[in-house]
N, C-alpha and C positions, 0 to 999 in steps of 0.2 A: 247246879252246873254253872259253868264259866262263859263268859259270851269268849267266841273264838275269833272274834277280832278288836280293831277300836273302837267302833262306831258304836256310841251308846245310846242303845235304842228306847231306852224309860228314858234317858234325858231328852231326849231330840224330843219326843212325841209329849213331854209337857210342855218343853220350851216351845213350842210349835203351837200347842192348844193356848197355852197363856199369852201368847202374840196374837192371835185369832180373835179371844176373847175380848183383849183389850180393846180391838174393831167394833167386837159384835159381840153380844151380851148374851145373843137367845141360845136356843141348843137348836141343832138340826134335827128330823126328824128321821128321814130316807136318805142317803148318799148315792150316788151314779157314778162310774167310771167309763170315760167315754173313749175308746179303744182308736186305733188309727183310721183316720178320714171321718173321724164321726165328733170329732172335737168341737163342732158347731153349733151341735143342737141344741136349740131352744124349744122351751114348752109352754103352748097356748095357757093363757089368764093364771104364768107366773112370771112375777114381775122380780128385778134384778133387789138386792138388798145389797151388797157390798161382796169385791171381788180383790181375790190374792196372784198376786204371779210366787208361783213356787220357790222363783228364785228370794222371794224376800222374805218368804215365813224359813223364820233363823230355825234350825235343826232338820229341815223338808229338802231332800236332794235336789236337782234341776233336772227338770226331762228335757233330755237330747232327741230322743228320738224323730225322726222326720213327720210330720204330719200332726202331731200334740203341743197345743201351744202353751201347759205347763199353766193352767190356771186354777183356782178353786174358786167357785163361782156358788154364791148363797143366794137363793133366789125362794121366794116364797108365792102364795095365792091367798094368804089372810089365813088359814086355817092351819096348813103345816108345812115346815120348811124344809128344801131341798139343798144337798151340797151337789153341783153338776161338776166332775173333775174332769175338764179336759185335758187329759194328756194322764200320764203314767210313767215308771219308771221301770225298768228291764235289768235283768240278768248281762244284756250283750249291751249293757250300756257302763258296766265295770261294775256294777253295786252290786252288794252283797245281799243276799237274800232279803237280813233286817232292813239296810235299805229302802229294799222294794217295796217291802211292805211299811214299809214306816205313814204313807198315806192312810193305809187303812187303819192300822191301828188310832191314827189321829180322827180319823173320821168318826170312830167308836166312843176315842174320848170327848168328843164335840157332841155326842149324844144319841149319834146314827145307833139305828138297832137294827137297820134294814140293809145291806148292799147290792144294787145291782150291778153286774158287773160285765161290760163288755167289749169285745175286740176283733180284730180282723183275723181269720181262720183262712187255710189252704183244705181245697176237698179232699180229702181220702174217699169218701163214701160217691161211687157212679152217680147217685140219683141225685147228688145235691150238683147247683148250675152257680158259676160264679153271681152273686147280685142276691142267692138264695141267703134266707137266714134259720138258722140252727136254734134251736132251745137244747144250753147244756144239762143235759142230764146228770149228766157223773163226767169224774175227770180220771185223767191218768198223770203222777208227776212225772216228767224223763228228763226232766233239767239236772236231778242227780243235787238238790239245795232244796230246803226246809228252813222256813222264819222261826222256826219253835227250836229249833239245835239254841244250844247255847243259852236260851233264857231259862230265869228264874221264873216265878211264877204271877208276876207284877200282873201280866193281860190276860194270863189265863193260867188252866192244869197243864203241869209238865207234858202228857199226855193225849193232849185231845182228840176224840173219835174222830175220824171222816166216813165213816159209814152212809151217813148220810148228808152229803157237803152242799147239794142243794135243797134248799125248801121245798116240797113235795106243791104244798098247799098255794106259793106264788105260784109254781109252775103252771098248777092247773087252771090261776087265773089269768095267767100269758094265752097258754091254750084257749081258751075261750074267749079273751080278749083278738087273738086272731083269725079266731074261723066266725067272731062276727064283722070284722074288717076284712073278710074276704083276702087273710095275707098268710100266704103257705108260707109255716112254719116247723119246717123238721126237727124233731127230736133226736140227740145223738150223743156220743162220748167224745171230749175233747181230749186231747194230749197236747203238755207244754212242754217244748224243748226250749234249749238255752238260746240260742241265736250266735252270732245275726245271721250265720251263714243259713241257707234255706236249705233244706231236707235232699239228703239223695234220692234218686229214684229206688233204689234199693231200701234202705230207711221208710221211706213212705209205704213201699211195699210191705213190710215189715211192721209199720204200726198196725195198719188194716188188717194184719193179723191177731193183733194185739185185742182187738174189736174197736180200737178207734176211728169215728166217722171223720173229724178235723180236725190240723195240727195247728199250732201258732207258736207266740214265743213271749207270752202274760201268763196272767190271770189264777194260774194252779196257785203261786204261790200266796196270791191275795186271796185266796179262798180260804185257805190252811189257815192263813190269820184271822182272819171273819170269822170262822169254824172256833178259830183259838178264843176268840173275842167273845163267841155267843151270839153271834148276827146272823139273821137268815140270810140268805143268799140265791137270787137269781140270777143266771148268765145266758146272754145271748150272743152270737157268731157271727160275724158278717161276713159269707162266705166270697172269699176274693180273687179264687184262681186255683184250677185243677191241680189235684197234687197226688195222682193217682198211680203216678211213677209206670208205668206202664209203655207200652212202644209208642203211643202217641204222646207223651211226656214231651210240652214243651215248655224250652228256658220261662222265667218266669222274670218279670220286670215290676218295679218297685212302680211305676207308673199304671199298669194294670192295676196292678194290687189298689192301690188308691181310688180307684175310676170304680172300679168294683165294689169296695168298702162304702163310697156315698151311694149309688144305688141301693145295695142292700140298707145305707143309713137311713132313707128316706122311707124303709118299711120299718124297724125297728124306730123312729122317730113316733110314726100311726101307733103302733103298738105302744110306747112310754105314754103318749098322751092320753090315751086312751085308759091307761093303769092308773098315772095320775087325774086323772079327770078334769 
């Protein structure tokens, strides 16, 4: 197959890895994406190693988006090292699937085997409370874009399963890591749509049918590539603002959504520390 645009995605993500490199010599171990309002976090007894602004590793797109300030940050504890990405790139930011994912694929070539991967979600599901946080189970694509169209077989099989898109085995160490932190954490199905416009209340209604618990506008497609990759995968949601399209459906502000994302970031922050120890 033919990649169905310009953007070359084996070039970008060596010229990118071999820019990195020349920084920093070691390989990472884990990789983090750190979804809107959560671009901050840092993690007890791991110390900074050398950090990128995206805009300067030559082949890695810029993130626009409000609230990600577009860095990749290597940080270690002496034993294993971490890539912490704050910030991401989107669909409603004009890039193209490869694009999007050209992060991840880069993380993989930098040595990541692990991704976590996380973001700000709208509720579909009654029981979840804006500030709650979700453990993604499975996902649903609705963005209607796939990183694997188009490629040869450089990162991975033409083909690759999603059957099983997140790690079964981190999950169950998330789970256990938050019912000993005392941190209600729902289990659910996410759905990603394109953006940037937010969901109609008809639409929302509509996913909930679908069985999706939370929508957003990430992460499916960096899964698909992690999945493409060979990388386990855990995702969690930081639940930001009811989206249950229903009569009490109100307008929703980018201002909430933010206020809500650090809340729930300050439980999912307990949970990452806890994972990395």
């Amino acid at each position: 197959m033919q990649a169905t645009n310009s953007f070359d995605l084996a070039n970008s993500v060596t010229t990118a890895r071999d820019y990195i490199q020349s920084e920093f010599a070691g390989l990472i171990d884990q990789a983090v994406v750190l979804g809107s309002g959560l671009s901050d976090l840092a993690l007890k007894n791991y110390s900074s190693v050398i950090e990128f602004d995206y805009a300067d590793i030559p082949g890695l797109p810029e993130s626009t988006a409000p609230s990600h300030q577009g860095k990749l940050k290597i940080v270690s504890n002496g034993e294993q090292t971490l890539a912490l990405c704050a910030g991401r790139h989107h669909l409603y930011e004009g890039y193209s699937a490869q694009q999007v994912c050209a992060l991840t694929y880069l993380l993989n070539a930098l040595g990541a085997n692990t991704l976590i991967i996380t973001n700000a979600a709208g509720s579909l599901n009654p029981e979840y409370n804006p500030g709650d946080v979700m453990l993604i189970e499975d996902h649903i694509n609705f963005t209607g874009h796939n990183p694997v169209r188009g490629q040869d077989q450089t990162f991975g099989i033409e083909f690759p399963d999603m059957s099983q898109a997140y790690d079964n085995k981190l999950a169950e160490t998330m789970l256990s890591i938050a019912d000993s932190e005392s941190v209600s954490l729902h289990k659910g199905i996410y759905i990603g749509v394109m953006g940037p416009s937010l969901e109609t209340s008809a639409e929302r209604r509509m996913f909930r049918t679908f069985g999706a618990d939370a929508v957003g506008m990430s992460t499916v497609l960096e899964v698909i590539a992690a999945n493409h990759s060979d990388m386990r995968v855990l995702g969690l949601s930081a639940i930001t603002n009811s989206a249950l399209g229903d009569e009490n459906q109100q307008p929703d502000t980018i201002e909430e959504v933010l206020a809500h994302a650090s809340i729930a970031g300050e439980q999912i922050k307990r949970l990452l520390e806890n994972y990395f120890g």
